[in-house]
Wavefront OBJ file of the C-alpha trace (Angstrom):
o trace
v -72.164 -36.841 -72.195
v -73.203 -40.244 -70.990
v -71.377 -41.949 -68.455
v -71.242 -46.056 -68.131
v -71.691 -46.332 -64.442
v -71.109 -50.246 -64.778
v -67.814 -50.328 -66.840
v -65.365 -48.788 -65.199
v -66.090 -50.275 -61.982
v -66.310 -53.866 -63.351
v -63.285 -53.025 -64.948
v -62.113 -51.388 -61.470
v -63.295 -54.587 -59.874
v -61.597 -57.072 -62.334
v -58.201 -55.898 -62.318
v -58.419 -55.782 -58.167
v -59.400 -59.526 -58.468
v -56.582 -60.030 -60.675
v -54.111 -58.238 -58.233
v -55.555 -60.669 -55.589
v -55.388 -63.949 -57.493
v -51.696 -62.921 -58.589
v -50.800 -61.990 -55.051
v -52.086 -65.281 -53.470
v -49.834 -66.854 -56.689
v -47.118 -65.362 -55.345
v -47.529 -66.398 -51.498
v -47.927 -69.829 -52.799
v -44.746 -69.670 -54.649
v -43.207 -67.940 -51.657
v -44.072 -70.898 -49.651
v -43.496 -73.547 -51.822
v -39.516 -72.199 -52.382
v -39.274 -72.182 -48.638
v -40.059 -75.904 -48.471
v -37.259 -76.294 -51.137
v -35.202 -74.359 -49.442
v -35.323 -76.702 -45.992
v -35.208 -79.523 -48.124
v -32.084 -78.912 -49.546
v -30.720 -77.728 -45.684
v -31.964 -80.793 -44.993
v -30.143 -82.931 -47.756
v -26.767 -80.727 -47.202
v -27.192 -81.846 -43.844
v -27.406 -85.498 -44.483
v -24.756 -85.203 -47.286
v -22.306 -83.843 -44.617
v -23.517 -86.464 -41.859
v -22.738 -89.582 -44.509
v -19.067 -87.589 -45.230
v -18.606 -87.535 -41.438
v -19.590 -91.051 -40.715
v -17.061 -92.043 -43.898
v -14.266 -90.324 -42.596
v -15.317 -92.431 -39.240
v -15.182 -95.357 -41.080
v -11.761 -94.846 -42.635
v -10.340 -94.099 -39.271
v -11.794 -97.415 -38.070
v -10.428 -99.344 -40.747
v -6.561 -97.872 -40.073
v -7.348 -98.957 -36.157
v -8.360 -101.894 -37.135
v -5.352 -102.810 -39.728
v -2.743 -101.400 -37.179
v -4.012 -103.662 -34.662
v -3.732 -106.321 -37.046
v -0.454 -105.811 -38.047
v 1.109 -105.539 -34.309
v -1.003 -109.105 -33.381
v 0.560 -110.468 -35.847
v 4.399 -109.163 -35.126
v 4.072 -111.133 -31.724
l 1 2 3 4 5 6 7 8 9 10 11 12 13 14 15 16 17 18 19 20 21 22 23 24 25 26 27 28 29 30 31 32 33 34 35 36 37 38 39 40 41 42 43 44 45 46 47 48 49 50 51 52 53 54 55 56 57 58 59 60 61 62 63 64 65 66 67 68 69 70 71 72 73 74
């Protein structure tokens, strides 16, 4: 029986290059939903800083009106 010395390890060698590429896929993917996820940390973040300065701004406005209605009762 004859052996191929060449094909099995090409074939050998392929399919490890494969596992690599699709590895290194996958670490880029890894990384890439990371960045997502501090992105949308980041825009939670900022969504609950505008509710905050709204509810600041409401609170103002009452002030504001109350004061305006006792200035004018004098």
């Amino acid at each position: 029986m004859e052996t191929d010395p060449g094909g099995s390890g090409n074939g050998a060698s392929t399919m490890a290059m494969e596992m690599e590429s699709k590895e290194q896929t996958i670490e880029e993917l890894r990384a890439e939903l990371e960045m997502v996820r501090q992105e949308l940390s980041k825009k939670d973040d900022d969504k609950k800083t505008i509710e905050r300065l709204m509810m600041i701004n409401e609170a103002q406005q009452r002030t504001i009106t109350d004061l305006t209605v006792k200035l004018t009762s004098y």
